[in-house]
C-alpha positions in Angstrom: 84.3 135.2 88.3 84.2 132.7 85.4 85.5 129.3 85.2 85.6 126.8 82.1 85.5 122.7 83.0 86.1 120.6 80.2 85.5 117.0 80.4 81.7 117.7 81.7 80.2 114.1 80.8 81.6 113.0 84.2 79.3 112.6 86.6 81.4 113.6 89.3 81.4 117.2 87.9 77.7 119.0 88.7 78.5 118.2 92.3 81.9 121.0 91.2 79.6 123.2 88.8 76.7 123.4 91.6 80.0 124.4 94.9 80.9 127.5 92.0 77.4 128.2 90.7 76.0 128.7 94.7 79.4 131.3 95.2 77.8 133.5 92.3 81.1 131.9 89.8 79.6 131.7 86.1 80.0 128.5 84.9 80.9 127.0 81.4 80.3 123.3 80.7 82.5 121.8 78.1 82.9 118.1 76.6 82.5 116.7 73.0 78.5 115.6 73.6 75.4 118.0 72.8 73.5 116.7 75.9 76.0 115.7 78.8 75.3 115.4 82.9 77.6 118.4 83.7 76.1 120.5 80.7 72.7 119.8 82.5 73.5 121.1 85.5 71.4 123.7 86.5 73.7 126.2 87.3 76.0 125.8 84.2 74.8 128.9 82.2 76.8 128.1 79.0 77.8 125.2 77.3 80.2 124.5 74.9 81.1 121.3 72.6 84.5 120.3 71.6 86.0 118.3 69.0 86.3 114.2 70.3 89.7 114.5 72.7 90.5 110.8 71.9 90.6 111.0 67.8 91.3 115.2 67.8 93.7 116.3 70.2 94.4 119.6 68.2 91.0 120.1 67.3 89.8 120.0 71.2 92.7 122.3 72.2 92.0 125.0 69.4 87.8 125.0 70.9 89.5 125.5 74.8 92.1 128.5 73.1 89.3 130.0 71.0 86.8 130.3 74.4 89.3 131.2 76.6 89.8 134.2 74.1 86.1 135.5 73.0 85.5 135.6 77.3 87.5 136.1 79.9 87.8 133.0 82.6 89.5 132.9 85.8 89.9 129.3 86.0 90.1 126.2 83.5 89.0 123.4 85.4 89.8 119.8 83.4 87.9 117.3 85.2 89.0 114.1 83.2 92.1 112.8 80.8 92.0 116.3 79.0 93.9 117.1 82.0 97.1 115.6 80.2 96.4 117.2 76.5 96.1 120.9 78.9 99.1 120.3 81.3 101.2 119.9 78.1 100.1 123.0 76.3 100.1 124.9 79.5 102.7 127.7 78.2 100.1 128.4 76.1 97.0 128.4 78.3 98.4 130.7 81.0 98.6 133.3 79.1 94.8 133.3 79.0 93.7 132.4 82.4 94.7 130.6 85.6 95.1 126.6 85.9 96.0 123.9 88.6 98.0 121.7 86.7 101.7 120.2 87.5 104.0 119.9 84.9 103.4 117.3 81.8 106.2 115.8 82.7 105.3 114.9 86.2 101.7 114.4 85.3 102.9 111.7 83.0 105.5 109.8 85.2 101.9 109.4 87.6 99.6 108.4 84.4 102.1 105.5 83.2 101.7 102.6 85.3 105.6 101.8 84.7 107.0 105.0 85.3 104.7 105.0 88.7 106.3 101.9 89.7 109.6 103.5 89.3 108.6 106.8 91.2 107.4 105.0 93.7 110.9 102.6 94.0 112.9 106.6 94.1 110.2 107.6 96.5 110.0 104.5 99.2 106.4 104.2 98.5 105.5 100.2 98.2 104.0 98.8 95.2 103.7 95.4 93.4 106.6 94.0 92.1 106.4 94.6 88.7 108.2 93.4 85.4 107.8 95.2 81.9 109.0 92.1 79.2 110.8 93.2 75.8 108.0 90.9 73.7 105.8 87.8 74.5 109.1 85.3 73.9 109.7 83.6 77.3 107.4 85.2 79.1 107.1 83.1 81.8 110.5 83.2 82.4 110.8 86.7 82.5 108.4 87.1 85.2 110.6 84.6 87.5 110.6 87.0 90.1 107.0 86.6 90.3 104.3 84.3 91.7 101.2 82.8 90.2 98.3 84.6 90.5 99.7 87.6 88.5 97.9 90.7 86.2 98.8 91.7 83.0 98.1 95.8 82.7 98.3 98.2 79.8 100.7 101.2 80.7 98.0 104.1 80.3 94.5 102.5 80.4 91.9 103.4 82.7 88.7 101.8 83.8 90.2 98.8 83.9 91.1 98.1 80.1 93.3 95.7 79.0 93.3 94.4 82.9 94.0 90.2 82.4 94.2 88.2 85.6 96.4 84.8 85.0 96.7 82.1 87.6 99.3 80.1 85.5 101.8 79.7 83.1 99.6 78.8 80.0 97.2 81.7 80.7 100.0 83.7 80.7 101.7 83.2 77.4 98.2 83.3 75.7 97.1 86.4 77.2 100.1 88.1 77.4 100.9 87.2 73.8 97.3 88.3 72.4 97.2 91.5 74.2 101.0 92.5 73.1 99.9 91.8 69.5 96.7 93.9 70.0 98.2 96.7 71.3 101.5 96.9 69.0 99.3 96.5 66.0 97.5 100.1 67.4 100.6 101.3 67.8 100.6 101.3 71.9 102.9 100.5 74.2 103.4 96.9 75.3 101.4 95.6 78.3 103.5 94.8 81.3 103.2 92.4 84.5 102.5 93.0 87.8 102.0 90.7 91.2 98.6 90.7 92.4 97.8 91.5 95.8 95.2 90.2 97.8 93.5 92.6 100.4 91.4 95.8 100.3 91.6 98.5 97.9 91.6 102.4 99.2 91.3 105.3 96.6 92.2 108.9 97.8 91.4 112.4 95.9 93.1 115.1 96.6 93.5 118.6 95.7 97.2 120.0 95.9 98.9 123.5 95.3 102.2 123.5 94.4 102.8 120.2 96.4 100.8 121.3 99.3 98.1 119.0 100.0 95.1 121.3 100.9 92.3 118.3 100.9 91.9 114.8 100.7 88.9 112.4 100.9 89.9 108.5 101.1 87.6 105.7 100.7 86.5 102.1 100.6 84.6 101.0 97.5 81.8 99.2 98.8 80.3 98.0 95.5 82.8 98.4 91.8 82.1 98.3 88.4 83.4 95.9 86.8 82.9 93.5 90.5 86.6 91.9 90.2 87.7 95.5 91.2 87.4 98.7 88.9 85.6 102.1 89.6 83.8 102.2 93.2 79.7 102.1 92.5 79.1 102.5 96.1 81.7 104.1 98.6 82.6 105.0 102.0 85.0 107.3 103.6 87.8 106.2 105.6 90.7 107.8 107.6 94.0 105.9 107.1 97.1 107.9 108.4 99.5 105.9 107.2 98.2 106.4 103.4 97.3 109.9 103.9 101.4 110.1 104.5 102.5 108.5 101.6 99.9 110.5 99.3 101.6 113.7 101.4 104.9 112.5 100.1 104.3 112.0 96.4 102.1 115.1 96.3 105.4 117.0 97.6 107.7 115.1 95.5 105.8 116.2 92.2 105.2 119.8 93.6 101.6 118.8 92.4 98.7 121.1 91.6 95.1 120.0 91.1 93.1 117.2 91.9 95.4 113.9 91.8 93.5 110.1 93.0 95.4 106.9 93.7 94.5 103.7 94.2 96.2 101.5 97.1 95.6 98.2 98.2 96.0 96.9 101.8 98.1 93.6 101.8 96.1 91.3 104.0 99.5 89.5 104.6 101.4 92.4 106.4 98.6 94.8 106.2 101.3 97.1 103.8 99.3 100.0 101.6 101.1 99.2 98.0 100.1 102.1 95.5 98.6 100.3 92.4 97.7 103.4 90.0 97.4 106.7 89.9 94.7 109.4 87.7 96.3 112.6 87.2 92.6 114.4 87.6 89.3 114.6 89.7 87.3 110.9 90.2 84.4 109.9 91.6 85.8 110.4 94.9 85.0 114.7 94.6 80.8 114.6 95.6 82.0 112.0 98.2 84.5 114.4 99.7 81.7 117.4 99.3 79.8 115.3 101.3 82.1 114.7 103.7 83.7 118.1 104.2 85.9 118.8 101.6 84.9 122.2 99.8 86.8 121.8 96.3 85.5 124.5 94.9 85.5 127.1 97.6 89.5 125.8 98.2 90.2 127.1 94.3 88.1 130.5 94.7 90.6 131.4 98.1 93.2 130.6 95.9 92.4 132.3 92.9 91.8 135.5 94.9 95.0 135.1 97.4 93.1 134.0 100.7 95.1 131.3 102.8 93.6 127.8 102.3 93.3 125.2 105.4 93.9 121.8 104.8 90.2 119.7 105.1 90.4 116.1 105.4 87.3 114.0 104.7 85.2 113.1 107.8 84.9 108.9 108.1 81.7 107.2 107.9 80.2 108.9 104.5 78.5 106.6 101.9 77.3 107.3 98.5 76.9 106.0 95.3 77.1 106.9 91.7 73.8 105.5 90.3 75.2 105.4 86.2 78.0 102.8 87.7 75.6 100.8 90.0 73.2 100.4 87.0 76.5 99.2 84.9 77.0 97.2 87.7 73.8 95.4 87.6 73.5 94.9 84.0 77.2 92.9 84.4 75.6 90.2 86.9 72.5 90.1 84.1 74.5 89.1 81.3 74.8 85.6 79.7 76.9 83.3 82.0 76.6 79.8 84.3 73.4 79.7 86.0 72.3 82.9 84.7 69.4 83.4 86.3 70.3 83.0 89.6 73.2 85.4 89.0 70.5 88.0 87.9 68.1 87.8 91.0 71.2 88.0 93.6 72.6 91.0 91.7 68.6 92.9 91.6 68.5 91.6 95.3 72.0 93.4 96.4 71.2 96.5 94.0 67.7 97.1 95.6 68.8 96.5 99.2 72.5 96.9 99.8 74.2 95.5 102.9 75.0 99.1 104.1 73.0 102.2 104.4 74.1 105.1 102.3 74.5 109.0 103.2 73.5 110.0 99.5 71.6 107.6 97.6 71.0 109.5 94.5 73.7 112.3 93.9 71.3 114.5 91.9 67.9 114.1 92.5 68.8 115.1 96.6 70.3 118.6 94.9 67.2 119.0 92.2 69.1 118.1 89.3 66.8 116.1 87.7 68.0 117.1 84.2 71.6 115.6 85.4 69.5 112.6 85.9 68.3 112.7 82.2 71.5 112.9 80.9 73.1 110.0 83.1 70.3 108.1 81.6 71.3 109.3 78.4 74.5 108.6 78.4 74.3 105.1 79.9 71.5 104.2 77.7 73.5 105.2 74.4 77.1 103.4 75.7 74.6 100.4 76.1 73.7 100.4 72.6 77.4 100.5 71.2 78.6 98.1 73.8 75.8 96.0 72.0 77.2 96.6 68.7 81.1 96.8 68.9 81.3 94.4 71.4 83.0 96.8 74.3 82.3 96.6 77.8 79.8 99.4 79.0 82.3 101.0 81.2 84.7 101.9 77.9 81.6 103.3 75.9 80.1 105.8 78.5 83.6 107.3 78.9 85.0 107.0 75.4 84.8 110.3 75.1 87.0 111.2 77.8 89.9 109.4 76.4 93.2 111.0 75.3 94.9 108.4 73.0 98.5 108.2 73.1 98.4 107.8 69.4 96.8 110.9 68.4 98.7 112.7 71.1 101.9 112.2 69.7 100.7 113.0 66.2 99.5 116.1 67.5 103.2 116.8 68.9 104.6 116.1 65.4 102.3 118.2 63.3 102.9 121.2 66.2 106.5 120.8 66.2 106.2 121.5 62.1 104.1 124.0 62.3 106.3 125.6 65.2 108.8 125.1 63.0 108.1 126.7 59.4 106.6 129.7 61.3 110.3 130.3 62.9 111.8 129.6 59.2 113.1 133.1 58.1 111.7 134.0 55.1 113.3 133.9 51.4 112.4 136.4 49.2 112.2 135.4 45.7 115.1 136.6 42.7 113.8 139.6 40.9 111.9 139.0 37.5 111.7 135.3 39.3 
């Protein structure tokens, strides 16, 4: 058996490439870098690089078509944002090998932040009130239904882009109107409004056929990068029936298939889970549910050979972290601020000796993947350096290749559709003695 992940410069993907490679599955490793963590995994034994998914869409789907046919594969696996570029161009994947995608359609309905608020108004699932102005006129009034502190949000960012927190009027209009220029000036959609919640966040993974939900690992971030909430550093699992229903119910509504992660939060004034995002694709959250009981990979081999899967919840009390993101997270509480140095010696003091004990402390070294260590290093090391020099947060750069732009994407439709297009054209043959 062979299977083909794209998107390898995750670090949440040896932990998948290691549960196939230990079955005997032959294992290609595939992303845009020449040295990533999941193309040093020890048991990928090919690699492959791909044209940059954010600036060439059709150049990355081309490398996937042209591997899947010099070799046979049983399974494409997209780990990250890839997994929207694929799921459209499915009709023309499947007729190479096998993938667990849903639809493009309900993959992006999940991915945009405004369409997820209306899915999950059809749905009954709560959310934060939200409002999506026409343009930065009136702002403030066009929020009325809305109360100070608020968060401006871009439609189909991740890692926390774009995210602006406001706690009044005037910080609204100026940050509202800035980031609405920015992003029309790329050609993005506009950045909408959104209440903010206090309480605790909750992420869940799961891993769906056909809307069946066939595991799920939910968690607490312990630690996030960036601090004022974005991707968990540190982690612990949790069991929450009453989210584990409501990610039941959209997983059935969207006949899903694949790995699908939403972020609640638990309103600390009712105690209400409100769904605040969803990522159409694996997270962070897969070693964590490995850990804790959830066999991803061996789930997709039953399925790919016909065997009946049993559902597998995560177990609670599981606690790892994902060193690349605690190191970000460190390097955030070391940079220039208000009583710097203090800042910097609590940060090294809570990095060296966190408040809770961990399961896993270093997700690689415990497997002997020390050359998935390299590469972490790597990769953190070089998003450093052009944080440094473009002025991006860390975060962005270590995943910028990951991306798919909504830009590009829709370029990519058009210059399809044409060439779709002229190929159905019947042909004219030219006059005689033309």
């Amino acid at each position: 058996m062979r299977v083909l992940i794209t998107g390898a410069s995750t670090f949440f993907v040896p932990p998948l490439v290691r549960g196939f490679g230990l079955r005997g599955v032959e294992v290609t490793a595939a992303d845009s870098r020449w040295f990533s963590m999941g193309k040093a995994a020890r048991h990928s034994i090919r690699t492959l690089r791909l044209p940059l998914l954010a600036k060439e869409p059709g150049g990355y789907l081309d490398g996937v078509v042209r591997e899947l046919k010099a070799r046979p594969y049983d399974l494409l696996l997209p780990a990250h944002e890839e997994s929207l570029l694929l799921a459209e161009y499915r009709p023309e994947l499947e007729t190479l090998t096998r993938l667990f995608l849903p639809t493009f359609a309900n993959m992006w309905r999940l991915h945009d932040k405004t369409s997820l608020y209306r899915v999950c108004l059809e749905l009954g699932i709560p959310a934060p009130l939200t409002v999506i102005p026409s343009s930065p006129a009136g702002i403030v009034e066009a929020i009325g239904g809305l109360r100070f502190p608020v968060v401006i949000k871009l439609p189909t960012a991740n890692n926390c882009a774009g995210r602006v927190f406001c706690d009044n009027p005037a910080e609204l209009t100026e940050r509202y109107s800035r980031l609405y220029d920015e992003e029309t000036r790329r050609g993005n959609a506009a950045p909408f409004v959104q209440q903010k919640i206090e309480g605790e966040p909750i992420y869940t993974l799961m891993f769906c056929d056909q809307g069946r939900k066939l595991g799920e690992v939910m968690y607490k971030p312990l630690r996030t990068y960036p601090e004022r909430g974005g991707t968990s550093a540190h982690r612990e699992s949790v069991e929450i029936p009453g989210i584990a229903e409501l990610t039941d119910r959209l997983a059935r509504a969207t006949s899903w298939s694949g790995f699908l992660g939403l972020d609640f939060i638990v309103n600390q004034e009712d105690g209400q889970p409100c769904l605040l995002d969803a990522n159409p694709r694996a997270t962070p959250g897969v070693q964590l549910g490995m850990l804790a009981g959830v066999d991803w990979p061996g789930m997709m081999i039953d399925l790919l050979e016909d065997r009946p899967v049993e559902p597998r919840s995560a177990r609670a009390g599981i606690r790892t972290r994902t060193f690349l993101l605690d190191a970000a997270w460190l390097l955030e509480g070391c940079a220039p601020q208000r009583h710097w140095l203090a800042s910097a010696k609590q940060r090294l003091k809570k990095y060296r000796h966190p408040d809770w004990e961990l399961t896993s402390r270093n997700e690689f070294l415990e497997t002997g993947e020390w050359r998935c260590t390299l590469a972490m290093a790597y990769q953190g090391l070089s998003g450093m350096a052009r944080s440094i020099v473009n002025g991006q947060e860390i975060g962005q750069m270590i995943f910028d290749d990951l991306n798919y732009d909504a830009v590009t994407a829709e370029q990519l439709r058009q210059t399809r559709s044409k060439r779709t297009s002229l190929a159905a054209s019947p042909k004219v043959e030219s006059p005689a003695g033309g």
